[in-house]
VEXDREN-2710 file (C-alpha; in Angstrom, 1 decimal):
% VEXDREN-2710
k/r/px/py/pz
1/UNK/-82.3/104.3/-78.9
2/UNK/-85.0/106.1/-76.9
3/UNK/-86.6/106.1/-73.5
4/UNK/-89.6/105.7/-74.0
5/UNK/-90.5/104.9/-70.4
6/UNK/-88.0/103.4/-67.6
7/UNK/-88.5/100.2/-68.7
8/UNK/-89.5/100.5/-72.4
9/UNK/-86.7/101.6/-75.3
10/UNK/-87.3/102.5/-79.4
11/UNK/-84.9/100.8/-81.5
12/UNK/-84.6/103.7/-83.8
13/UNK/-82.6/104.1/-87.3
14/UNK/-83.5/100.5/-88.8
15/UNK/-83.9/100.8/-92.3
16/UNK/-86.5/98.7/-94.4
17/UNK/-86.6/97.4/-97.6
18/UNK/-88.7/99.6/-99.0
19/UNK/-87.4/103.2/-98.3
20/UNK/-90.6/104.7/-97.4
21/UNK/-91.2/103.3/-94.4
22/UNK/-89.0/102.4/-90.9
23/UNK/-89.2/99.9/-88.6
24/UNK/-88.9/99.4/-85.0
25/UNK/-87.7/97.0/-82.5
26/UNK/-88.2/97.4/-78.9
27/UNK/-86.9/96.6/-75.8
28/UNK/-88.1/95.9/-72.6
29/UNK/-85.7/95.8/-69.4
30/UNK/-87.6/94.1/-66.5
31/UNK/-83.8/94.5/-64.8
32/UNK/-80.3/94.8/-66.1
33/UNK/-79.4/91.4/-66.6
34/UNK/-83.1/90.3/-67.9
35/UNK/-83.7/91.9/-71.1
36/UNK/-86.5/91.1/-73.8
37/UNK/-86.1/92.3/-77.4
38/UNK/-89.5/92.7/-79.0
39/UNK/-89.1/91.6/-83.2
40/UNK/-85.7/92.3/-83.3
41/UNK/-85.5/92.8/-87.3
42/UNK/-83.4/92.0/-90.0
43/UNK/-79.7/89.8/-89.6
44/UNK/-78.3/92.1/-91.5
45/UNK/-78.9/94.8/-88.7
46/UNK/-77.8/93.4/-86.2
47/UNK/-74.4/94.9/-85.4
48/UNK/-76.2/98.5/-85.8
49/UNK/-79.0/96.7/-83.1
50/UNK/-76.3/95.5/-80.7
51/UNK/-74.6/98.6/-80.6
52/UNK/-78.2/100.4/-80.0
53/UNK/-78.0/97.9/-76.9
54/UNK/-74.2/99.0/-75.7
55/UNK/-74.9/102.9/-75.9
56/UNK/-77.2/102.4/-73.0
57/UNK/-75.0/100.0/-71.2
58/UNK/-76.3/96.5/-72.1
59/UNK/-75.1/93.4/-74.3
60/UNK/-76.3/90.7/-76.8
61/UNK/-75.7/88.5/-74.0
62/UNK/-78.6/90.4/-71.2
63/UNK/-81.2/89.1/-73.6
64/UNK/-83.2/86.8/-72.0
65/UNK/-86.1/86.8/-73.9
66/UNK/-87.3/87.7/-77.5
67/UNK/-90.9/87.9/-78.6
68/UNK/-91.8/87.7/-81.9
69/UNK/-95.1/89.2/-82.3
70/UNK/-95.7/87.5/-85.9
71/UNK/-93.3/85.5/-88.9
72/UNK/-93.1/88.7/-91.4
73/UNK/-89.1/89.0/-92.0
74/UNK/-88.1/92.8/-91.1
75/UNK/-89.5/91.3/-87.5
76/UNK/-88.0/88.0/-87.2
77/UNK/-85.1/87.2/-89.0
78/UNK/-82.3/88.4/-86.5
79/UNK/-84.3/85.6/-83.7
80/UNK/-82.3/82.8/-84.5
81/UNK/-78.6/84.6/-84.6
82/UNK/-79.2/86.5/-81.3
83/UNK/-80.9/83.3/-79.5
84/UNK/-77.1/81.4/-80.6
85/UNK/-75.5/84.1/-78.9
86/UNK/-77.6/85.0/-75.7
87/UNK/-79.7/81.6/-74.9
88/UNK/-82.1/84.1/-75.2
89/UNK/-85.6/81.8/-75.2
90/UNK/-88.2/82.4/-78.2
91/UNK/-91.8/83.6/-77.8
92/UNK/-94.5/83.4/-80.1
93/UNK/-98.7/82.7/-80.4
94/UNK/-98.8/78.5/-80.8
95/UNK/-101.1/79.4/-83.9
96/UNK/-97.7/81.9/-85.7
97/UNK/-94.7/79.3/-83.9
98/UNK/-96.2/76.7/-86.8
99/UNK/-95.0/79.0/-89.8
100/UNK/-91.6/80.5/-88.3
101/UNK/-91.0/76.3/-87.6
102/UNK/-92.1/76.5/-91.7
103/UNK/-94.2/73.8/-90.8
104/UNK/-96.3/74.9/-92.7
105/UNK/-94.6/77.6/-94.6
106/UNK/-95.9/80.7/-94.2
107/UNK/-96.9/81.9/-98.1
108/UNK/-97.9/85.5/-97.3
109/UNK/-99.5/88.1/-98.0
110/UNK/-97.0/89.5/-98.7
111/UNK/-95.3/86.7/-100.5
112/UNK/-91.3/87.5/-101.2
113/UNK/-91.9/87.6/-104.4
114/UNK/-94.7/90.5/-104.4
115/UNK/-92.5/92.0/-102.5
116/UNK/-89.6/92.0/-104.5
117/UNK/-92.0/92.9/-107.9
118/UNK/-93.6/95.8/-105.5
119/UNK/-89.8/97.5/-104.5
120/UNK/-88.8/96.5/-107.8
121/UNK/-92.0/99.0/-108.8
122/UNK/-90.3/101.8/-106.5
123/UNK/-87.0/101.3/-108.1
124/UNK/-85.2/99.1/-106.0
125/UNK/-83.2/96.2/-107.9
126/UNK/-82.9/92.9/-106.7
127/UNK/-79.0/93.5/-106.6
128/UNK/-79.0/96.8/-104.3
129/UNK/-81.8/94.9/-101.9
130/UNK/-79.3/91.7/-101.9
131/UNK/-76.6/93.8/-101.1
132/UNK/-78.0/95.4/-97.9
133/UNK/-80.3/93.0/-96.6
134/UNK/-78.7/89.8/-97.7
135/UNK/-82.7/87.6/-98.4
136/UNK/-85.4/88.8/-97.5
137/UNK/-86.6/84.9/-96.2
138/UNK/-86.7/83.5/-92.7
139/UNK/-84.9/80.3/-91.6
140/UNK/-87.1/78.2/-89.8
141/UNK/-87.7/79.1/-86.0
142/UNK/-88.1/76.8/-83.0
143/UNK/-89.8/78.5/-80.5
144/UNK/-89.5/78.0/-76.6
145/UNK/-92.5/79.2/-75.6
146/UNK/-95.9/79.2/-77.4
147/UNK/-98.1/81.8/-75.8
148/UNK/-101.7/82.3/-75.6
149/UNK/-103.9/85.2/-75.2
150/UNK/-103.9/87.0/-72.1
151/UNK/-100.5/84.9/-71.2
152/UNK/-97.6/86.8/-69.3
153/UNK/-94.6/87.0/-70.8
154/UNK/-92.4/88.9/-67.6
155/UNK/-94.8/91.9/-67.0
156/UNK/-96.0/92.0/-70.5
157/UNK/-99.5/90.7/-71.2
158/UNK/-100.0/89.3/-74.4
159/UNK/-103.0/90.3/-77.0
160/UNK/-103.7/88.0/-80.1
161/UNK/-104.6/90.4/-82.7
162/UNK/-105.1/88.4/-85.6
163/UNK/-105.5/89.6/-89.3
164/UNK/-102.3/91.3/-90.1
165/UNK/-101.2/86.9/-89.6
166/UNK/-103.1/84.4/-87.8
167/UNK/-101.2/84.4/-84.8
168/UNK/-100.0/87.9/-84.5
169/UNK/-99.5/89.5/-81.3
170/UNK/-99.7/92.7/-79.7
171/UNK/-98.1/93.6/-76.3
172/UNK/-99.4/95.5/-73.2
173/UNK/-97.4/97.0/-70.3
174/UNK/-100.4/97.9/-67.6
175/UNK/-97.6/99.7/-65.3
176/UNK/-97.3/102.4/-67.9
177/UNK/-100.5/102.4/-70.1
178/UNK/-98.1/101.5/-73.0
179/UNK/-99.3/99.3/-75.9
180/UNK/-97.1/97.4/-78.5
181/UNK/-99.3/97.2/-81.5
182/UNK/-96.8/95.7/-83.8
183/UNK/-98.2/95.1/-87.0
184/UNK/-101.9/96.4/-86.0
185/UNK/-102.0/99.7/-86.6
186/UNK/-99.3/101.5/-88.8
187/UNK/-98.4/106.1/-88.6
188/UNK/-97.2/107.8/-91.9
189/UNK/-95.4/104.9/-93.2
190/UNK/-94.9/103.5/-97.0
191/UNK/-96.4/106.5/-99.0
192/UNK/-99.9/106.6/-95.8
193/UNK/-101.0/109.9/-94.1
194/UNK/-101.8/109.4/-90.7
195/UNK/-102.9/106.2/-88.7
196/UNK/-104.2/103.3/-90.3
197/UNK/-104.6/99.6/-89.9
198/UNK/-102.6/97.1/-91.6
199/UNK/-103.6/97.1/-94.9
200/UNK/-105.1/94.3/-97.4
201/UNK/-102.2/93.7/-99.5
202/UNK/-99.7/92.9/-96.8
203/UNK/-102.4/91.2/-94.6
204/UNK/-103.8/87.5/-94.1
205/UNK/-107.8/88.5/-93.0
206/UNK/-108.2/92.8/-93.5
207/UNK/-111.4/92.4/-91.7
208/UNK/-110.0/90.7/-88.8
209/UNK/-107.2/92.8/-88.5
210/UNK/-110.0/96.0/-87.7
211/UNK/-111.9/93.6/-85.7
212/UNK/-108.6/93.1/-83.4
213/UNK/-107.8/96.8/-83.6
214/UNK/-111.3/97.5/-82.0
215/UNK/-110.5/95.0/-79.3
216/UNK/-107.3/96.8/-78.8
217/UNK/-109.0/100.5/-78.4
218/UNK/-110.9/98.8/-75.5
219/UNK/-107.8/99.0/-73.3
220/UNK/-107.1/101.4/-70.9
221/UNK/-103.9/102.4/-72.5
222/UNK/-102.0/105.9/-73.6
223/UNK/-99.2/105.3/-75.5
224/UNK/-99.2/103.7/-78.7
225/UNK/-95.6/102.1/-80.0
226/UNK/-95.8/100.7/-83.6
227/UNK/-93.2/98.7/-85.3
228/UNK/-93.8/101.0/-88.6
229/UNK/-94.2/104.7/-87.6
230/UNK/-92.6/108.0/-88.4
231/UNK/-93.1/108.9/-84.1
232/UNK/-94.8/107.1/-81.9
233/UNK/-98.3/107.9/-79.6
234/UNK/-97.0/109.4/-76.7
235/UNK/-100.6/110.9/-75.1
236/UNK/-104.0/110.0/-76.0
237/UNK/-103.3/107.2/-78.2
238/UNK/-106.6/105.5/-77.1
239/UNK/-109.0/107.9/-78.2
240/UNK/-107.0/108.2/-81.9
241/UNK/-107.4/104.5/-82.0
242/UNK/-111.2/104.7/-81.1
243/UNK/-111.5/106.9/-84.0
244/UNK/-109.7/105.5/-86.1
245/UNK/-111.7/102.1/-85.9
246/UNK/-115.1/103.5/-85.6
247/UNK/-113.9/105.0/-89.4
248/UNK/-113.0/101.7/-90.4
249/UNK/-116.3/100.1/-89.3
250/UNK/-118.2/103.0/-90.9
251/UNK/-116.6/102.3/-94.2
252/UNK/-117.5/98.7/-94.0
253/UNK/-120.7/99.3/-93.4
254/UNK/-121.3/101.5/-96.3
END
């Protein structure tokens, strides 16, 4: 666990499926009993989480809130087990609550099974990834709360940043000029040099997902926290994410 700010930690030492990239939960303390854990990962993780959360003096039970910024399953799964244990209530975008509900069900990309064929591709059998991560599907998830963009969640403005998933969100915390990209933009992760926006084969609408990355850069923001990332964007994130989208665009463009 790291400060990032007073009121912002890293989740650090989750492992993912595929052993080439990490991912991160966050959490957010508006005060010590009010806690909100930002895509708090896989089930299978979450003693390691909860003891993340007692090294810094909290419990399971100070989670008040839990955001879900999209329905991807190294974000999501652990929602339902920590909401039974905390009351914690569930927030989402209305357009993303419809798949964790599986109503419809939310057929990728990716679908489990690329996924399994892709880390079966790295050399990861079916067995091993059973053993440590249990399945690598989502129950369905009632949320409490369907959000909208520029909603409030606590001090926490909310972003739609569709492409990555239709309703996926990204998080911004004005007090600190901190920015949650979630799945928007990914740093030196799964096999990737350097920053780069979620990428066609794990992503719903590739185009859209820029187009919501350049809407991002136009906040006045200076950190950059992903949830996959080998460090995150501690001073002058906005200007790498400027750059990195007028790239994009050029390339589009031809």
């Amino acid at each position: 666990m790291t400060e990032i700010t007073k009121n912002v930690y890293s989740i650090e030492g989750m492992t993912h499926p595929d052993p080439r990239g990490k991912v991160f939960p966050y959490l957010f303390v508006e005060d010590k009993d009010n806690l909100t854990l930002i895509d708090p990962g896989f089930l299978s993780q979450l003693p390691m989480l909860e003891k993340y959360l007692q090294d810094v003096g909290y419990e399971i039970k100070n989670v008040k809130q839990i955001i879900l910024t999209h329905v991807h399953v190294d974000h999501a799964q652990a929602a339902n087990e920590i909401k039974r244990r905390s009351g914690a209530r569930i927030y989402s975008h209305w357009i993303e609550a419809r798949y964790l509900a599986h109503n419809p069900p939310y057929m990728g990309p990716p679908s489990t099974q690329e996924t399994i064929k892709k880390l079966e591709n790295l050399g990861i059998s079916v067995e091993s990834l059973s053993k440590e991560y249990g399945t690598l599907e989502v129950e369905p998830i009632s949320v409490d709360e369907q959000v909208s963009d520029g909603d409030m969640i606590g001090s926490l403005k909310v972003i739609h940043t569709p492409g990555h998933t239709p309703g996926h969100i990204s998080l911004y915390y004005e007090k600190d000029k901190l920015l949650l990209g979630a799945d928007s933009i990914y740093k030196k992760v799964f096999g990737a040099e350097g920053l780069y926006i979620s990428a066609p084969q794990v992503s719903m609408d590739p185009t859209t997902a820029i187009v919501s990355v350049q809407r991002l850069s136009r906040i006045n923001f200076d950190k950059l926290l992903m949830a996959h990332q080998d460090s995150p964007l501690l001073e002058g994130a906005r200007e790498a994410v400027e750059k990195l989208v007028a790239e994009y665009i050029q390339n589009l463009k031809g």
